[in-house]
C-alpha positions in Angstrom: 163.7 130.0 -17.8 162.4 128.5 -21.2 159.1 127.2 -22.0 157.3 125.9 -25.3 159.0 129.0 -27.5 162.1 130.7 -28.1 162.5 132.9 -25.3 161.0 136.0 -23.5 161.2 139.1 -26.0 161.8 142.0 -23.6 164.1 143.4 -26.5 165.4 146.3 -24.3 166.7 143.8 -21.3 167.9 141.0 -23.1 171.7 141.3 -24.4 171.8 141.4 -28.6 174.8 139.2 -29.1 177.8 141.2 -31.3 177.5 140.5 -35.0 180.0 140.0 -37.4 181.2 142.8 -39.7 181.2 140.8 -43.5 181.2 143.7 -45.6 183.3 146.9 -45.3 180.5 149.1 -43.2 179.3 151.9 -45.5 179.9 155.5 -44.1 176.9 157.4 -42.7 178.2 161.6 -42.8 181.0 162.7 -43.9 184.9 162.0 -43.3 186.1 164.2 -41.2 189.4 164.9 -43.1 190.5 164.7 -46.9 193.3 161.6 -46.6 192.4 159.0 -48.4 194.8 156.4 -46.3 192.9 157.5 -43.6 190.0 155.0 -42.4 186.4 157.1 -42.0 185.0 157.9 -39.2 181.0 157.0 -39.5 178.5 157.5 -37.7 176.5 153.9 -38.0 177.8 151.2 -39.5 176.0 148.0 -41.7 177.5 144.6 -41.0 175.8 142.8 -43.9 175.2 145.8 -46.4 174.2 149.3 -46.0 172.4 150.8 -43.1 168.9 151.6 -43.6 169.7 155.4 -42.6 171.1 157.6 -43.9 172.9 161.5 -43.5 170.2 162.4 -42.2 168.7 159.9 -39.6 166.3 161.2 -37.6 164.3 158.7 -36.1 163.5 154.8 -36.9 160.8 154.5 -39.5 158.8 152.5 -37.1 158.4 154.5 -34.5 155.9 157.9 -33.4 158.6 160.7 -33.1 155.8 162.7 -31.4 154.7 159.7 -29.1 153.6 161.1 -25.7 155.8 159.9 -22.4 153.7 159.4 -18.8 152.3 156.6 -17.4 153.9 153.3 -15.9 155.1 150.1 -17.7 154.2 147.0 -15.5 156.0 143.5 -15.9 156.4 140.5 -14.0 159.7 138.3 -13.4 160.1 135.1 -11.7 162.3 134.1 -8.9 164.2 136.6 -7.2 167.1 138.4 -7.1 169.7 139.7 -5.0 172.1 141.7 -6.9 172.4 145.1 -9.2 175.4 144.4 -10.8 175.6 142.1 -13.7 178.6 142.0 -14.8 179.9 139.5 -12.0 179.1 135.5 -12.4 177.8 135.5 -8.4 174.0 136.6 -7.8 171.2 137.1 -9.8 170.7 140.5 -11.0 167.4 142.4 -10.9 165.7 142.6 -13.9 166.2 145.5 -16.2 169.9 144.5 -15.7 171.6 142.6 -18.5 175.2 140.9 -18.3 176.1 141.8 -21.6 174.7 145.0 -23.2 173.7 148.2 -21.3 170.1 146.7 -20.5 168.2 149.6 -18.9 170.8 151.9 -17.0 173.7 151.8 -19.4 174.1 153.0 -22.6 176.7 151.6 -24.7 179.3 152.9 -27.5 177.1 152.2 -30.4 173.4 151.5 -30.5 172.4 148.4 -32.1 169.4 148.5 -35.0 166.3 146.9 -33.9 164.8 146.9 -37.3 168.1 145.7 -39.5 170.3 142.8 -38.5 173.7 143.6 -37.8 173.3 147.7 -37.9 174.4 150.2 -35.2 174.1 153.8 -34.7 175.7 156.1 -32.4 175.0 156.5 -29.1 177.9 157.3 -26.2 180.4 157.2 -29.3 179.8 159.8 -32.0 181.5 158.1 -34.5 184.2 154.9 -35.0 186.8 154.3 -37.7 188.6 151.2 -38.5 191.5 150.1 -40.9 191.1 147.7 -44.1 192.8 144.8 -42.6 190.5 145.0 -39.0 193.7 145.3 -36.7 191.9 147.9 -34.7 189.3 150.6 -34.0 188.9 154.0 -32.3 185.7 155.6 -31.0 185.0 159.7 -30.6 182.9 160.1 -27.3 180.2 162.4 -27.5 180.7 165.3 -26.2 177.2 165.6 -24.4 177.4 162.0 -23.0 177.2 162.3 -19.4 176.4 160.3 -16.1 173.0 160.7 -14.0 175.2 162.7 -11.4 176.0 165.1 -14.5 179.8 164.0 -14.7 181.0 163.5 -18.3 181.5 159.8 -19.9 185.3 160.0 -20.4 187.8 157.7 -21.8 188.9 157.0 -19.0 185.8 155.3 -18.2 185.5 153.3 -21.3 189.1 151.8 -20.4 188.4 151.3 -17.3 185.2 149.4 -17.9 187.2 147.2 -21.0 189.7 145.9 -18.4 187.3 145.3 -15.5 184.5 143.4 -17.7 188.0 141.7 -19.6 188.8 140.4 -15.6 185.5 139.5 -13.9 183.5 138.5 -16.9 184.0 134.9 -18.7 181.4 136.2 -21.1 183.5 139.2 -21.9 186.4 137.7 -21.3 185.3 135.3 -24.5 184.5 138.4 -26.5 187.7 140.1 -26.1 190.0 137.4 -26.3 191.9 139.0 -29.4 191.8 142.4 -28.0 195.3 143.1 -27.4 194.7 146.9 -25.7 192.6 150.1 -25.1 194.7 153.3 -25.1 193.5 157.1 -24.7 194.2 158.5 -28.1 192.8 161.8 -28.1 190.9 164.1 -25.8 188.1 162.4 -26.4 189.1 158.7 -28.8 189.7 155.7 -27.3 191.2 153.2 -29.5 191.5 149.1 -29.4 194.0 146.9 -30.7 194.0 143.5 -32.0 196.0 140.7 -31.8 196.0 140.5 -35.1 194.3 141.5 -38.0 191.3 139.7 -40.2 188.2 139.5 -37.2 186.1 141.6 -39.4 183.7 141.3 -36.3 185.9 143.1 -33.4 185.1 147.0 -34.2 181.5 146.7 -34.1 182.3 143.9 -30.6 183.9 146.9 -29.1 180.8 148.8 -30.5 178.6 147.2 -28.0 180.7 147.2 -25.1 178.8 149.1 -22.2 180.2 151.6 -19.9 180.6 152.0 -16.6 181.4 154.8 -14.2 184.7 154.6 -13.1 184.4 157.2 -10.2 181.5 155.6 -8.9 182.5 152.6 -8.7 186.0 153.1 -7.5 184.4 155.9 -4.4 182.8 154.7 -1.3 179.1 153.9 -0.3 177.2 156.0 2.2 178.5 154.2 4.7 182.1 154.9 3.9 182.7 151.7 2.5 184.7 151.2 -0.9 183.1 149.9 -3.7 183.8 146.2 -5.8 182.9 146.3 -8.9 183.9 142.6 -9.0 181.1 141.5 -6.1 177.1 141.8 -6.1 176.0 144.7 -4.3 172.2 146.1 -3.4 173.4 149.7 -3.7 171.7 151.2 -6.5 174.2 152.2 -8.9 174.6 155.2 -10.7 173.4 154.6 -14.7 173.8 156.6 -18.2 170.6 155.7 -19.6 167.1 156.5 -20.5 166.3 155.0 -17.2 167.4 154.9 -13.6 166.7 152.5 -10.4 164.4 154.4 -8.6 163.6 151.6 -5.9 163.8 148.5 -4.9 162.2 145.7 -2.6 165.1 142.9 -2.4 164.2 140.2 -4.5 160.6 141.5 -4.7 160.1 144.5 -6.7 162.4 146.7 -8.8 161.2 150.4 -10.3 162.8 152.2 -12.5 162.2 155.7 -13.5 163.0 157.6 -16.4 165.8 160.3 -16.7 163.7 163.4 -17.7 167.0 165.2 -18.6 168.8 162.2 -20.1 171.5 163.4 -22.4 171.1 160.9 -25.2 167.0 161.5 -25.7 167.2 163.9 -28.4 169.8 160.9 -30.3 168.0 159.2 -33.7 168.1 155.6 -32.1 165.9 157.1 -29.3 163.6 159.3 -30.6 160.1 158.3 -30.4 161.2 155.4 -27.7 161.8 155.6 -24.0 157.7 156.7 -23.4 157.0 155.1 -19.9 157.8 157.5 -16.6 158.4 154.4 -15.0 158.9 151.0 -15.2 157.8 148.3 -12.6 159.1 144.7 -12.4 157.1 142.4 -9.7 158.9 139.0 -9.3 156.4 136.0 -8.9 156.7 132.6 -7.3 156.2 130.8 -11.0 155.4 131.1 -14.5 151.8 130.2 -13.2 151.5 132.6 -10.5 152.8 135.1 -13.2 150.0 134.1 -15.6 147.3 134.4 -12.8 148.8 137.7 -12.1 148.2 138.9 -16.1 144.6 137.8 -16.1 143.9 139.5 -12.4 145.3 142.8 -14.3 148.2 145.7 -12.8 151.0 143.3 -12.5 151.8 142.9 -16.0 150.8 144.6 -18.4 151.8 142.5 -21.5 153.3 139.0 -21.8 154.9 137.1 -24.7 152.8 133.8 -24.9 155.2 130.8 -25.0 153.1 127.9 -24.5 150.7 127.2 -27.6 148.2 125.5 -25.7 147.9 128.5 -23.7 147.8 131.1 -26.5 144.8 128.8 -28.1 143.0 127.8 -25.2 143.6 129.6 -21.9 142.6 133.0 -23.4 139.2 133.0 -22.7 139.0 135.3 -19.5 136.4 137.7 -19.5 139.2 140.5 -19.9 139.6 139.3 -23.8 136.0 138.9 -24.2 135.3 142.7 -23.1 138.4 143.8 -25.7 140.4 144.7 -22.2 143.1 142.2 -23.5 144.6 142.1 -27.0 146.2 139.4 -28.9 148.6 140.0 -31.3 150.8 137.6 -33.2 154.2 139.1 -34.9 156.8 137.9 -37.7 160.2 137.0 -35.9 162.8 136.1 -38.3 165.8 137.6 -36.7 167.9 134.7 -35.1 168.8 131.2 -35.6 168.7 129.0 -32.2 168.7 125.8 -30.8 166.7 124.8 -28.2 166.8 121.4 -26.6 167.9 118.9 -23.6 171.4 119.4 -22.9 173.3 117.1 -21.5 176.3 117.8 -19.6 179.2 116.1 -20.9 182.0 117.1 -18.8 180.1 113.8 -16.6 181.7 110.4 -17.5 177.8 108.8 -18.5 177.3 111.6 -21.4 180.9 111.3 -22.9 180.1 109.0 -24.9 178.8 110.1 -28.1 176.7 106.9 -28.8 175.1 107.6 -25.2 174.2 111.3 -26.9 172.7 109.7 -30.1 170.9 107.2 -28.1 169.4 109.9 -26.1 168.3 111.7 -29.7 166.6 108.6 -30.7 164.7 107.9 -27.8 163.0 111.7 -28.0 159.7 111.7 -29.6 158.9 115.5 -30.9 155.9 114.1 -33.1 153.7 113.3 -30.7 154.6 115.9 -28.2 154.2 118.4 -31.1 150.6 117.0 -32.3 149.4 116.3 -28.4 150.7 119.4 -26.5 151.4 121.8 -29.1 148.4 121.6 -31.3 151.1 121.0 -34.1 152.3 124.4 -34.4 155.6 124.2 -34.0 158.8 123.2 -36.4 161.6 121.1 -35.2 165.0 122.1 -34.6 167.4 120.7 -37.1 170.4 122.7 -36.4 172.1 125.3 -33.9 171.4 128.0 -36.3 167.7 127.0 -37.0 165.5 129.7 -38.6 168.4 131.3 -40.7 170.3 130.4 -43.6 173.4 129.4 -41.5 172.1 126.7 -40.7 173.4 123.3 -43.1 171.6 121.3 -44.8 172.2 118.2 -47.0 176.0 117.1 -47.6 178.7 119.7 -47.3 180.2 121.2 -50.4 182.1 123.5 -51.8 184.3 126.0 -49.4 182.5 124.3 -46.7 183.8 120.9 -47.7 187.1 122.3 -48.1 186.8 123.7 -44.8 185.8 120.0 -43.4 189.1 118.9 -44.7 190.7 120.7 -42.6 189.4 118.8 -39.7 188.9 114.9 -41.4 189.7 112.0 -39.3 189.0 114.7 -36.3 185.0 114.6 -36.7 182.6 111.7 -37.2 182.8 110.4 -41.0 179.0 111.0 -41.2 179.9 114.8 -41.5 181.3 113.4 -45.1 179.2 110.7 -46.1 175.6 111.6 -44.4 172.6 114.0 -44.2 171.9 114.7 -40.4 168.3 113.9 -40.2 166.8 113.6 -37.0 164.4 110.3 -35.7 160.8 111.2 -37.3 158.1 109.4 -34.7 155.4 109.5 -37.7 154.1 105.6 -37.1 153.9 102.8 -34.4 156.5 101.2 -36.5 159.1 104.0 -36.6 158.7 104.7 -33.0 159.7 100.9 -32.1 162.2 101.2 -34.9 163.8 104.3 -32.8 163.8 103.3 -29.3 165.5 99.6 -30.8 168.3 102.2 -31.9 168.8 103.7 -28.9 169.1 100.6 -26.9 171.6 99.3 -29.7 173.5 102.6 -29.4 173.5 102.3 -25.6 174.8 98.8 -25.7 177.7 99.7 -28.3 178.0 102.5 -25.6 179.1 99.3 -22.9 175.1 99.0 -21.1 173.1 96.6 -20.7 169.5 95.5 -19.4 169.4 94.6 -16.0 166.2 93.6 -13.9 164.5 96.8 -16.6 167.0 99.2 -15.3 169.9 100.3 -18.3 173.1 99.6 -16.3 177.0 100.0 -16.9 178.4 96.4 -17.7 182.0 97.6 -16.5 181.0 99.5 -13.2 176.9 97.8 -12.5 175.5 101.8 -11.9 172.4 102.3 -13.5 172.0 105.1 -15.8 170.3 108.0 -14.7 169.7 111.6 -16.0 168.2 114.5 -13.5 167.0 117.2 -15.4 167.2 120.5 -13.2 164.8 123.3 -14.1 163.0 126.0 -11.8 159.5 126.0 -12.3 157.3 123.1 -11.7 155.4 123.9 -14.9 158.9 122.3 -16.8 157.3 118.7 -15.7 155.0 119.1 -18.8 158.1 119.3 -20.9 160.4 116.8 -19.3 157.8 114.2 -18.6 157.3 112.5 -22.0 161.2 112.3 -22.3 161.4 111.0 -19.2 158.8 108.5 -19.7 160.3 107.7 -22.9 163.7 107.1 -21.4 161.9 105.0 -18.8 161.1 102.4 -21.8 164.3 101.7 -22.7 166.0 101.4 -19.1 167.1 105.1 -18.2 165.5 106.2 -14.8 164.6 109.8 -15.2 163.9 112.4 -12.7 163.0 116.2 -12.9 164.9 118.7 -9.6 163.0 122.0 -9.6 164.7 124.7 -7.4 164.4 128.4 -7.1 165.6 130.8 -9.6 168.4 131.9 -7.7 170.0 128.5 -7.2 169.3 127.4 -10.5 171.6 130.2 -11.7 174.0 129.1 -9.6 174.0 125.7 -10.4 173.6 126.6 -14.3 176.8 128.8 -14.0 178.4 126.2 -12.0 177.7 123.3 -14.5 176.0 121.3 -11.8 173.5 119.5 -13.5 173.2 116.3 -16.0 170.6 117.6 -18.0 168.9 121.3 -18.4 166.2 122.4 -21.5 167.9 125.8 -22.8 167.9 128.2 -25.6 171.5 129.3 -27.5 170.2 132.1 -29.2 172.5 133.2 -32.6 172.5 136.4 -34.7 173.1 136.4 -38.4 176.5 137.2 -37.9 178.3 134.3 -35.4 181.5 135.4 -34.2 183.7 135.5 -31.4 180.5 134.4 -29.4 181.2 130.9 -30.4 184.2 130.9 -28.3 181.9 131.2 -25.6 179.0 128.7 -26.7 181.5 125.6 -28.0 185.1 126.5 -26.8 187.4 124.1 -25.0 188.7 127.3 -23.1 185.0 128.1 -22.2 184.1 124.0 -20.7 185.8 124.6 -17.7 185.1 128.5 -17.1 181.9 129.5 -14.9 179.4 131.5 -16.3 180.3 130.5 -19.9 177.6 129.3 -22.4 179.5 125.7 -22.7 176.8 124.6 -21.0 177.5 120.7 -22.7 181.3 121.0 -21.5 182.6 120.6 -24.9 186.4 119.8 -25.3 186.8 119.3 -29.1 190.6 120.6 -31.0 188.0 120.1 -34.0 185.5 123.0 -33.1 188.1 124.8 -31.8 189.6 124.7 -35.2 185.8 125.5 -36.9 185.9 128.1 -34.8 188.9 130.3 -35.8 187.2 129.6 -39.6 183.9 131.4 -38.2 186.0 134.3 -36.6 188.4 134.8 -39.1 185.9 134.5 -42.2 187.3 136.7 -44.9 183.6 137.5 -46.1 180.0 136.7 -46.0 180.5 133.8 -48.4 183.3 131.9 -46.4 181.6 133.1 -42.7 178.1 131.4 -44.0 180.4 128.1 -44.8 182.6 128.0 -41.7 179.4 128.1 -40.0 177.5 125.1 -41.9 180.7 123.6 -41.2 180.5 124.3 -37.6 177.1 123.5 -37.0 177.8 120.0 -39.1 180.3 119.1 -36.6 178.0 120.2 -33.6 174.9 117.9 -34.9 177.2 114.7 -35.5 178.3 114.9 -31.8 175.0 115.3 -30.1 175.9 117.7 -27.5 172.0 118.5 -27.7 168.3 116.5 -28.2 166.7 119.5 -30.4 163.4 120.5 -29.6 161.4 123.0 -31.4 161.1 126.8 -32.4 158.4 129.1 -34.1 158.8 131.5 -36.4 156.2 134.4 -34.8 156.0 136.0 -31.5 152.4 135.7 -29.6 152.1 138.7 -27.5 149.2 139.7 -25.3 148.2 142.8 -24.1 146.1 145.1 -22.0 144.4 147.5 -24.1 146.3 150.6 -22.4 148.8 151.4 -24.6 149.3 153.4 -28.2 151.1 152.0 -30.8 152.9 151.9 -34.2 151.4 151.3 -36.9 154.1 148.6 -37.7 156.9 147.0 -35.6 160.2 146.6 -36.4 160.8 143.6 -39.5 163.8 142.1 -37.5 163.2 142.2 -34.4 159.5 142.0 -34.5 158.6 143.8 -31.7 160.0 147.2 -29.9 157.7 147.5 -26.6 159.9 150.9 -26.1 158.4 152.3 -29.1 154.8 151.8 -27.4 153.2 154.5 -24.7 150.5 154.8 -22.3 147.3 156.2 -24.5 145.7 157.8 -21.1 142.3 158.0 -22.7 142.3 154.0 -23.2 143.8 153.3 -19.4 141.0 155.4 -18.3 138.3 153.4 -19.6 139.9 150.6 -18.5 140.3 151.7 -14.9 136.5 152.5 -15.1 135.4 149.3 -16.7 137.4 148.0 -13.6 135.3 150.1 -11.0 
């Protein structure tokens, strides 16, 4: 669910989408034999320059190697769930559980960096080699890496995981489009092969797959029953990771516990992290049930703020007068997004691009900025915003000579135009905008009947339900809606649970929804995913627009097959060009920090990771400050 800002920073749980390897990664250790036609095998890899550590990585800078583990980490989710396995598009997974990553209970090949972009270590892999030319790569398993039942992490499970998630998963499936095999290669190497060579961004893909247990998953319940990995279930499954499920209350609770003897907690990506002994999620009705739940104290114990008005005027409790509650605002720099109203195009009324431009026009951000958001936030200009990928004036350059490739395909305003989006700064300019929208919409074949905006061909009126699931999302919608409402569209906001929402989101079963597309500094084969023509018509894909365009496809391919960080960072202005001039989106806003809130319980670092911005795994329970608290609460 999105509010104001980005999105909700549990770092550990959300997936970090695959980066893109630019630059030839630089070796970490030493080559384990003397031929020089031999690729390396290295032990972390940089995408976009060296790795911050070196040799002899111990621990991230950032964090306490000696940090004390005890104590219990409480969060709150909303909705529900009804599933613990997240790698199918049916159900909604518990939280802790991630559909692309490891999230709490797996570990993963390689460990991505939470304090450089586009860096990984090793975790279940102890080291990965790769060619010149990218046609494939091979992992050594650590020897140590083992399941929670003690059984070792084999090959065999890593190819067995690559061909289930390859089946069941449209994100995967996206991810390992040009993956042409996975083959046992040694006792303990597994190696992938391309399609074809070039897609500097496939090793380190394959880097973050997770892993699964084969023999779990392929044995029989404690009923007798078979397992299917390609079905929900509610049996807790077994894990690799720092944590386990230790309980749960269906759709209520889920508490995890952590793996005292966990194999991999002596690794440099974990030292220092991993503090809690356990972990408790509580799922709430709402976003407002949730916040009342904060202030009350137990149920969560911190929150990234994502409404402004909120952060400046809400927190006045007498838990953040008495110092109980701590505010703390962070740096966040790390990804481009956009964020906005989507509209789904793959329904005949948003088709139309003029429909989509009209829609842009009639959105006032000025005024929702300056009345709702005490003018704190930027505006969305592109679906990289935030990062240098995102374009800006006309295209030039490689990226023009990209463009070419695609002219007479694409709107000539890609050519001949800046994208700027409608500024609502005066009376006059707002009149001036909503005039545009109505002349767009009647270009578009509508018309103005007794006040309603209707088709002149067919005489249906045009209307746009926005689905969300919280009720709180009115604030958001309203003003759009009531914009709409003055130029003819009838506008209307369906709030349903959590768990149908999902459904209806991975079903494409919606004309409008507010969502965040969330980009790394390295876009690669994830774009399939987000913008594909493959991806419109696939469930559970991040198409949410339904985009069909041979265009993007083609823009595409340029960002995937980018020979180095020059031509990647203009195949992307190119793409994100093409994206803005078909207004598959209204963009809405982003910020540049992260608000967090907290109860005064836990001991920290004395900084937080620069990318990322925050690591709540590097944090513990200081017992002497939850015991004042529990006696100031006496």
């Amino acid at each position: 669910m999105i509010k104001e800002n980005l999105w909700r920073l549990d770092l550990r749980f959300r997936p970090f989408v695959a980066s893109l390897a630019f630059l030839a990664a630089v070796t970490i250790g030493t080559a384990d034999n003397a031929q020089a036609a031999e690729p390396e095998w290295r032990t972390g890899t940089s995408l976009l320059g060296e790795p911050k550590y070196g040799a002899d990585f111990k621990h991230y800078d950032y964090v306490n190697p000696d940090a004390p583990k005890g104590g219990t980490l409480n969060l709150t989710v909303e909705g529900s769930f009804d599933s613990l396995n997240p790698y199918v598009v049916k159900g909604s997974p518990a939280a802790g559980l991630v559909g692309f990553g490891g999230g709490l209970l797996y570990d993963t090949l390689m460990n991505q960096s939470l304090d450089q972009a586009s860096t990984t270590y090793s975790l279940i892999a102890e080291q990965m080699a790769y060619p010149e030319d990218f046609s494939w790569v091979k992992f050594r398993l650590n020897p140590a890496a083992k399941w929670h039942d003690g059984e070792p992490i084999t090959v065999d499970d890593v190819i067995w995981t690559f061909n289930v998630l390859k089946a069941q998963s449209p994100l995967y499936n996206k991810y390992y489009h040009d993956v042409a095999k996975a083959e046992k290669t040694g006792e303990r190497e597994v190696t992938f092969t391309f399609t074809s060579g070039g897609n500097r961004e496939l090793p380190n893909i394959m880097g973050d797959m997770v892993v699964l247990p084969k023999h779990w998953w392929e044995g029989t319940d404690p009923s007798g029953k078979k397992r299917d990995v390609s079905k929900p279930t509610t049996e807790i499954p077994l894990g690799s990771s720092a944590y386990k499920i230790e309980s749960i209350a269906l759709g209520k609770t889920i508490v995890w516990s952590r793996v005292a003897d966990y194999w991999g907690k002596d690794l440099p990506v974990n030292v220092g992290r991993n503090n809690f002994d356990h972990i408790r999620y509580e799922y709430f009705r709402d976003a407002n049930a949730s916040w009342e739940a904060f202030k009350k104290g137990g149920f969560q114990d911190y929150r990234q703020e994502n409404r402004i008005g909120r952060w400046t005027r809400e927190y006045d409790f007498p838990a953040v007068a008495k110092g109980d509650v701590i505010k703390k605002t962070f740096p966040f720099h790390s990804i481009g997004r956009m964020q906005g109203y989507i509209f789904n195009a793959r329904r005949d009324k948003f088709k139309d691009p003029k429909v989509r431009e009209a829609l842009t026009f009639a959105y006032d951000f000025e005024s929702m900025n300056k009345n709702m958001f005490f003018g704190q936030y930027k505006r969305i200009n592109s679906y990289f915003a935030g990062i240098d990928l995102a374009s800006s004036g006309l295209p030039s350059g490689k990226e023009l000579e990209i463009l070419q490739s695609v002219r007479g395909q694409v709107p000539d305003e890609v050519f001949t135009k800046e994208f700027k989006l409608p500024v609502y700064d005066t009376p006059q300019a707002s009149r001036e905008n909503l005039r545009r929208a109505v002349m767009l919409l009647r270009e578009a074949g509508y018309d103005q009947r007794n006040g309603k905006l209707v088709n002149t061909e067919t005489g249906q009126p045009l209307t746009i339900e926005f689905l969300a699931d919280d009720p709180s999302d009115e604030r958001i919608f309203g003003p759009f809606i009531e914009s709409l409402r003055r130029i003819g569209i009838q506008g209307t906001i369906r709030v349903v649970d959590s768990s149908q929402y999902v459904s209806r989101v991975n079903d494409f079963d919606y004309d409008a929804i507010m969502i965040v597309m969330a980009q790394t500094q390295s876009p690669g084969n994830e774009q399939r995913d987000f913008w594909s023509t493959a991806a419109a018509d696939t469930p559970g894909s991040r198409n949410y627009m339904g985009i069909k365009n041979p265009a993007i496809d083609k823009l595409i391919d340029k960002v995937v097959f980018a020979k180095d960080r020059d031509e990647l960072v203009a195949a992307t202005h190119a793409l994100d060009r093409v994206l803005l001039w078909n207004f598959y989106a209204v963009p809405q806003w982003y910020d540049d920090k992260i608000n967090i809130a907290y109860w005064n319980k836990f001991g920290m670092p004395e900084k937080q990771p620069e990318y990322s911005g925050i690591d709540p795994f590097s944090w513990w329970i200081d017992s002497a400050k939850q015991q004042a608290l529990r006696a100031r609460a006496e």
